[in-house]
ZAMARGU-4260 file (C-alpha; in steps of 0.2 Angstrom, whole numbers, plus 5000, padded with zeros to 4 digits):
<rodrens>
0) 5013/5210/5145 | 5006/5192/5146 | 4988/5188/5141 | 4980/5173/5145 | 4967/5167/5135
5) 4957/5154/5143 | 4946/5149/5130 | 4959/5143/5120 | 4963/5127/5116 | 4983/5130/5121
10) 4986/5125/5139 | 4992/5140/5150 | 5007/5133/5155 | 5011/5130/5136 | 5004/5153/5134
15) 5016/5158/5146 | 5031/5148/5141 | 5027/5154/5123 | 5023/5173/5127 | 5040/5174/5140
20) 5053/5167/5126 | 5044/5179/5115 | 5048/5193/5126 | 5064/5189/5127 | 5066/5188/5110
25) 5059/5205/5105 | 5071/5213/5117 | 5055/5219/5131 | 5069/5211/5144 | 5086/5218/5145
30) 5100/5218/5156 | 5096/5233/5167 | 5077/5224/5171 | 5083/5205/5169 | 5074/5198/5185
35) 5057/5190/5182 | 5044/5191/5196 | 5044/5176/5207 | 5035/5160/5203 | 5020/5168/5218
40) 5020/5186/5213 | 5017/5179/5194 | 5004/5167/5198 | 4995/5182/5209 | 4996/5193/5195
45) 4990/5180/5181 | 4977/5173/5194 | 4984/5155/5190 | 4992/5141/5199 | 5009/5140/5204
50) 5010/5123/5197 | 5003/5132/5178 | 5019/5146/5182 | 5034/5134/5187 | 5029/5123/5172
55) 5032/5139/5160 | 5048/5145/5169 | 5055/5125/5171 | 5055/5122/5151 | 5063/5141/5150
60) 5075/5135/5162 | 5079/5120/5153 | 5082/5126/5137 | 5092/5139/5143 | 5083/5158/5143
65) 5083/5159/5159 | 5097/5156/5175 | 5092/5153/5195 | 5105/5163/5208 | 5103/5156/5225
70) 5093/5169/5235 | 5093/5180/5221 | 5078/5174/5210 | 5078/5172/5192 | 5087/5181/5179
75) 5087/5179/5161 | 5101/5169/5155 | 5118/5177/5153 | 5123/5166/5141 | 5110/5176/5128
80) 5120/5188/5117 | 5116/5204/5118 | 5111/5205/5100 | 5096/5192/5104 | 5090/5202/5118
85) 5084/5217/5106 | 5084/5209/5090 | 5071/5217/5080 | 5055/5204/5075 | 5061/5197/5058
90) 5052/5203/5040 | 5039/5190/5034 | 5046/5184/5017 | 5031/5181/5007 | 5029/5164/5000
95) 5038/5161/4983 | 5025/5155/4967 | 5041/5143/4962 | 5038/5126/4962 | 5048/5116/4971
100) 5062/5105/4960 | 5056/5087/4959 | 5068/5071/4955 | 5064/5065/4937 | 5058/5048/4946
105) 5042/5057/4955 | 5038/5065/4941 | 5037/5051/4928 | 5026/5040/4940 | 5011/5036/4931
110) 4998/5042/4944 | 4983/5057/4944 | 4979/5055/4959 | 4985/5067/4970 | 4982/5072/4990
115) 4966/5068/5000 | 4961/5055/4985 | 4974/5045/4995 | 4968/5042/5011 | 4953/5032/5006
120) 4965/5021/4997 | 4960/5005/4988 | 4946/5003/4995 | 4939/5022/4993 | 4925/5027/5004
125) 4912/5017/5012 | 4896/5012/5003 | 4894/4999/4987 | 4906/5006/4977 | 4909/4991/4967
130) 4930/4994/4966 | 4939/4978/4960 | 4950/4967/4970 | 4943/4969/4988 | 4941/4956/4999
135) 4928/4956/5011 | 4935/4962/5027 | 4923/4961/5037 | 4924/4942/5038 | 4940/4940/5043
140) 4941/4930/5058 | 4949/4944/5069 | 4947/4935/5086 | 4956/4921/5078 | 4969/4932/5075
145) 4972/4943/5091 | 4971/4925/5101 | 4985/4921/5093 | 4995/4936/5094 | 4991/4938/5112
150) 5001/4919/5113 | 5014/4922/5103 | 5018/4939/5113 | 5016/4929/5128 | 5027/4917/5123
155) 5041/4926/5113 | 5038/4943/5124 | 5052/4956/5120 | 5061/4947/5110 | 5047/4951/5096
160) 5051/4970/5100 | 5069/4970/5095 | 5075/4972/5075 | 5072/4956/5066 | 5080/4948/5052
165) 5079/4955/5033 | 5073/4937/5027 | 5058/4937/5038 | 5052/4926/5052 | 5060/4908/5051
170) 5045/4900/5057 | 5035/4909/5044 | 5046/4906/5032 | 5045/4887/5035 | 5026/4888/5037
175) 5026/4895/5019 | 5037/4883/5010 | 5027/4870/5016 | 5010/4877/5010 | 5016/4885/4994
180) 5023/4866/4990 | 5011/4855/4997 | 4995/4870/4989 | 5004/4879/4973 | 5013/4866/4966
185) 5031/4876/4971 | 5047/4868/4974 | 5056/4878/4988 | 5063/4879/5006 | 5063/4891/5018
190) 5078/4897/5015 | 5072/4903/4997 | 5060/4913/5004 | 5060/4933/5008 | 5044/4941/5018
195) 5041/4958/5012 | 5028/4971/5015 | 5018/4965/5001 | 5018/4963/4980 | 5025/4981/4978
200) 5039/4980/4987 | 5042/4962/4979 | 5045/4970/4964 | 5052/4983/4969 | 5068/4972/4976
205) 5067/4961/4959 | 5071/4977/4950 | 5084/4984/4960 | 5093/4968/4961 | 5093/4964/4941
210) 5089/4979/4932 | 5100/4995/4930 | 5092/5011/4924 | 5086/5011/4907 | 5085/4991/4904
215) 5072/4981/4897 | 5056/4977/4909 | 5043/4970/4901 | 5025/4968/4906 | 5009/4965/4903
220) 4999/4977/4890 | 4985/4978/4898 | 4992/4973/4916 | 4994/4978/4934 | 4996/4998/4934
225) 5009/4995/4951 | 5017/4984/4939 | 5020/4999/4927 | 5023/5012/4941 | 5034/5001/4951
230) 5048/4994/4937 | 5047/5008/4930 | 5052/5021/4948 | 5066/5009/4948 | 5072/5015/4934
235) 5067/5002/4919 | 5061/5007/4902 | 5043/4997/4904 | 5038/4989/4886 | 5021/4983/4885
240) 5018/4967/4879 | 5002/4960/4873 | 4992/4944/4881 | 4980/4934/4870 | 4970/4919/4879
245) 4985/4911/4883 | 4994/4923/4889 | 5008/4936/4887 | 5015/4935/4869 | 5034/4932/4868
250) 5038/4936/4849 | 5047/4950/4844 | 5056/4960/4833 | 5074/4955/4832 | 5079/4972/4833
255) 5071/4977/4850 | 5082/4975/4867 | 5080/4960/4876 | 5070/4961/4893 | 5080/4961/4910
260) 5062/4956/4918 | 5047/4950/4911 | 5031/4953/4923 | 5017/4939/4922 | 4999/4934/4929
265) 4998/4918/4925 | 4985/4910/4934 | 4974/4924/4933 | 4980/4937/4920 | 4975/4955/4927
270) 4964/4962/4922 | 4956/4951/4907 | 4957/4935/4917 | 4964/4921/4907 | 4975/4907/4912
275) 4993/4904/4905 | 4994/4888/4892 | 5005/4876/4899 | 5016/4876/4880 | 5016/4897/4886
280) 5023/4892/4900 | 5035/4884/4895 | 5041/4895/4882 | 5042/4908/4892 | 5052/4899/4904
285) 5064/4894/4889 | 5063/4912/4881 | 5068/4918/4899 | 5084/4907/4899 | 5090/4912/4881
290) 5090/4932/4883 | 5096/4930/4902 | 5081/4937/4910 | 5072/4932/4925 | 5052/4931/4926
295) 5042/4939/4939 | 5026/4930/4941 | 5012/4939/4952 | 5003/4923/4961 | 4988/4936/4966
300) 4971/4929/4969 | 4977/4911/4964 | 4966/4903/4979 | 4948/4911/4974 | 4946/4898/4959
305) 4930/4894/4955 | 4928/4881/4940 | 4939/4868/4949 | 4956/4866/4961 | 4969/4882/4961
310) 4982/4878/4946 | 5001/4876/4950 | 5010/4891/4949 | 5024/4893/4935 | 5037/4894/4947
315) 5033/4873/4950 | 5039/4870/4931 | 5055/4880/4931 | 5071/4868/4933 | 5083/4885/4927
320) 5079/4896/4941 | 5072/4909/4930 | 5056/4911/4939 | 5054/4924/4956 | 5039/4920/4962
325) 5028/4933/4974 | 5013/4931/4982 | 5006/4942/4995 | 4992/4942/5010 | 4982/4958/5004
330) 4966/4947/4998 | 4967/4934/5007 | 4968/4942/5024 | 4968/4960/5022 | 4977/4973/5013
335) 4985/4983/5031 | 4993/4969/5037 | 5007/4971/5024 | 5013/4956/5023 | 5021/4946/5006
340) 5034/4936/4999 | 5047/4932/4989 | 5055/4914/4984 | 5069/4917/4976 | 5078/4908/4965
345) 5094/4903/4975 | 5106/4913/4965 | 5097/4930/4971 | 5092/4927/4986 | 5107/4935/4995
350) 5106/4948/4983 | 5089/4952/4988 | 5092/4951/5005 | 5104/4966/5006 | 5093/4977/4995
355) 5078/4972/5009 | 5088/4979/5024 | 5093/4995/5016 | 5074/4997/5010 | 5067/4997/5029
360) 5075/4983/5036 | 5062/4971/5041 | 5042/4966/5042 | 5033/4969/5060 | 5042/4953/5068
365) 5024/4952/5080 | 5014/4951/5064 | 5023/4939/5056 | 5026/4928/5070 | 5006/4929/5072
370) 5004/4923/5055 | 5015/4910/5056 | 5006/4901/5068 | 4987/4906/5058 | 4998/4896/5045
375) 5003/4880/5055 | 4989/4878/5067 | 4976/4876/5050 | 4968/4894/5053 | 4975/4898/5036
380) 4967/4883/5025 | 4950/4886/5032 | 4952/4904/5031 | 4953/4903/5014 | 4940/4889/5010
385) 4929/4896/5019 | 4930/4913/5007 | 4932/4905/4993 | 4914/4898/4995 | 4907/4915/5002
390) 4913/4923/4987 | 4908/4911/4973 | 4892/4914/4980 | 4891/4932/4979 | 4900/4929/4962
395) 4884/4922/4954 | 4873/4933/4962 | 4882/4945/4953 | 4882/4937/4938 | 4865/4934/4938
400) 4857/4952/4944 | 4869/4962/4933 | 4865/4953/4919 | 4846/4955/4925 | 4846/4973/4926
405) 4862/4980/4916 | 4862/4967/4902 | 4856/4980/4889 | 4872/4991/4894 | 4885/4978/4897
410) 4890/4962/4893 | 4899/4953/4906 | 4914/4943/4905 | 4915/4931/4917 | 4932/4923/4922
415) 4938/4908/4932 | 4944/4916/4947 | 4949/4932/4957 | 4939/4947/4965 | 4932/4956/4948
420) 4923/4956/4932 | 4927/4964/4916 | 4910/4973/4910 | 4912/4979/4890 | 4903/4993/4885
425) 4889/4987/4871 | 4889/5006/4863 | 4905/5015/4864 | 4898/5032/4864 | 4885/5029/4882
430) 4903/5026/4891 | 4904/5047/4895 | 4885/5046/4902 | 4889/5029/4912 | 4907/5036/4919
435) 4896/5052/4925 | 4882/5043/4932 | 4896/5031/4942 | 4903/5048/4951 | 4886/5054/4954
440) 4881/5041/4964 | 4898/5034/4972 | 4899/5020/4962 | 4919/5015/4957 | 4920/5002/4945
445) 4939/5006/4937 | 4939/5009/4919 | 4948/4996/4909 | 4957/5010/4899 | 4969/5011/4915
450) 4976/4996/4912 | 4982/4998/4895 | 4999/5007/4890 | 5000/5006/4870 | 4983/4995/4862
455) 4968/5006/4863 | 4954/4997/4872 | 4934/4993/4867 | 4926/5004/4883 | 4926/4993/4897
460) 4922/4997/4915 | 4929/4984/4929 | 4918/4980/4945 | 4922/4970/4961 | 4911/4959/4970
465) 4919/4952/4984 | 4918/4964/4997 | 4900/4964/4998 | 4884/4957/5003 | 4870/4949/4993
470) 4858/4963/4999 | 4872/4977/4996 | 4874/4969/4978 | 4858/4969/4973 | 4856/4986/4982
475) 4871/4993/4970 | 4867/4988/4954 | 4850/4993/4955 | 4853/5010/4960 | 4866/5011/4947
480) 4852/5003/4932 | 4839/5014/4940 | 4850/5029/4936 | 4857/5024/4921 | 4839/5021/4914
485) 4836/5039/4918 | 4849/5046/4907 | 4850/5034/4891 | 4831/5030/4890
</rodrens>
């Protein structure tokens, strides 16, 4: 009773194997009829190679449906029960409407997206779409990169196939100390240093090593949303907090819990863009040290400063070893290569260590040995100067055509650094109109609103700039005025 269908896209070996065990599991076979034809006499019959049968009966054999007797032929197995041989087919169950029982921790994510919106992820689909914080990939010096992978393969081979430690790379690590002291104003060595698949999972380990469920995270209000998600999937209750221009506000009411973990941006607060004070700084760091909490500071997008040198990250001021610091490679390289780090204070570094392995062990030891040496042979330093030029550049040609041609909708903030500008909404009740236009024409600046947690926001809409060209910026934005202009005038 075989049929084989040609057309399909199912190789005939895989057809005949398929339609044979389900023969035999319908009970077409039994023990009176148990010999199969010969591997000829079936090829004849299905006018198919040899080779196509003894593929089909070689996986039967192997998974035990069917036995060889020396001058005999072949049999089904004797080791099938009887009961298998002529079983009926089984009932199809229809599928149930329930759905299914979710841990409380999936379900208090703070996150609508849901399947296919996924797979474009940060980036989102190509085009000038105008989403904040991406780098621009495309001049990322790749050839640069794979030469030096190919070297480091070549000279390290195997060994950089094998598990690798939970710290990181001990090159890399060294590489990093060096320019995060010599760069960011840190004080740190190597062996303070913990390579992680990027900012996320930085966090993540943070939390897990100081906060049990239901302590005190604080962060900021409005802040990074993975912040918010992240602390608050490890199981902390997240308390917004609110920044002014010089940063996060540390008052409180004395009846409130003290934080475990305070989350901070200081050198460029997302998503509003101010520095930290140095007298916030230093409060914070002394706040930290009275209630016995540690402070996470997110070092993201500290190299693209505009109005002068990058500033000293917090961590360079704290003599208590209160301050984790984390920075990450997803700007400055690009986001895939999942690279980032911790420097910990010494106290949690062991800690941390052991909450790394049990996460997923370690970082692609080929990756980071490549980016060890990007680091010590100076690809890293010009790397970045190099961007950092490129995108002050398309920075004020930003500035200067969206102010041109969306100035009568917007007015634009402009910050010192980073990827992004804050654009606030000059009539409140146009932001519908300008939300709907944005999806019509694949535009995806992200609302401000999604940043918040407790204040209520003026409208704002936050676009990024990096990622593109001049041509693609000017493209952009007056496809989006154009459109705009259509519906509001």
């Amino acid at each position: 009773m075989v049929r084989l269908d040609r057309t399909a896209t199912e190789p005939l070996h895989q057809q005949l194997y398929r339609q044979i065990r389900d023969e035999l599991a319908s009970g077409s076979f039994n023990n009176n009829s148990s010999r199969l034809p010969s591997s000829r006499a079936l090829a004849a019959d299905l006018r198919v190679s040899r080779f196509t049968v003894n593929l089909a009966l070689s996986r039967l054999h192997a998974e035990g449906y069917l036995q060889s007797k020396t001058g005999s032929g072949t049999f089904i197995s004797e080791a099938l029960p009887e009961s298998f041989l002529s079983a009926p087919a089984t009932k199809a169950v229809p599928a149930t409407e329930r759905p299914p029982r979710l841990s409380n921790r999936v379900k208090d994510i703070p996150d609508h997206r849901a399947g296919k919106q996924f797979d474009f992820g940060i980036a989102g689909p190509p085009g000038v779409s105008f989403v904040p914080a991406v780098a621009a990939l495309d001049e990322f010096p790749i050839e640069v990169w794979e030469r030096l992978r190919a070297q480091v393969l070549a000279q390290k081979g195997a060994h950089l196939l094998q598990y690798a430690s939970s710290r990181g790379d001990h090159e890399l690590r060294k590489a990093l100390a060096t320019y995060l002291c010599d760069y960011r104003g840190a004080r740190c060595d190597p062996d303070q240093i913990i390579i992680t698949a990027g900012t996320q999972q930085a966090m993540m380990i943070s939390a897990m090593a100081l906060v049990n469920r239901g302590e005190v995270a604080w962060i900021e209000d409005p802040g990074f949303y993975q912040a918010r998600r992240t602390f608050g999937f490890a199981g902390a209750n997240v308390v917004p907090r609110p920044v002014d221009e010089e940063g996060i506000t540390i008052a409180r009411p004395s009846k409130q819990r003290s934080p475990k973990i305070i989350y901070v941006t200081p050198s460029h607060q997302f998503p509003l863009g101010m520095t930290m004070s140095l007298s916030r700084r230093t409060a914070l760091i002394d706040f930290a040290r009275a209630c016995d909490a540690y402070i996470f500071e997110d070092d993201h997008n500290s190299e693209f400063r505009y109005t002068g040198p990058p500033l000293p990250c917090l961590q360079g001021l704290d003599n208590l070893g209160r301050v984790i610091y984390s920075g990450t490679m997803s700007k400055i390289l690009y986001p895939s290569l999942r690279l980032g780090y911790i420097v910990a204070p010494q106290q949690l570094v062991e800690p941390m260590i052991k909450i790394r392995a049990v996460m997923d062990q370690h970082s692609p030891a080929i990756d980071q040995a490549t980016l060890a040496r990007f680091l010590t042979e100076g690809f890293f330093l010009t790397h970045i100067k190099r961007m950092r030029k490129l995108y002050s550049d398309r920075r004020d040609f930003f500035i200067e055509q969206f102010d041109k041609s969306l100035g009568k909708y917007f007015i634009l903030e402009i910050p010192e650094a980073g990827l992004h500008f804050v654009a606030w909404v000059r009539q409140e009740e146009q932001l519908p109109v300008i939300t709907r236009v944005c999806s019509d024409i694949g535009m995806r600046p992200s609302p401000l609103s999604s940043c918040f947690m407790k204040v209520e926001p003026k409208p704002a809409l936050t676009f990024g700039f990096a990622a593109w060209s001049r041509a693609q910026i000017r493209e952009g934005l007056s496809k989006f005025a154009a459109a705009l202009n259509s519906k509001l005038n």
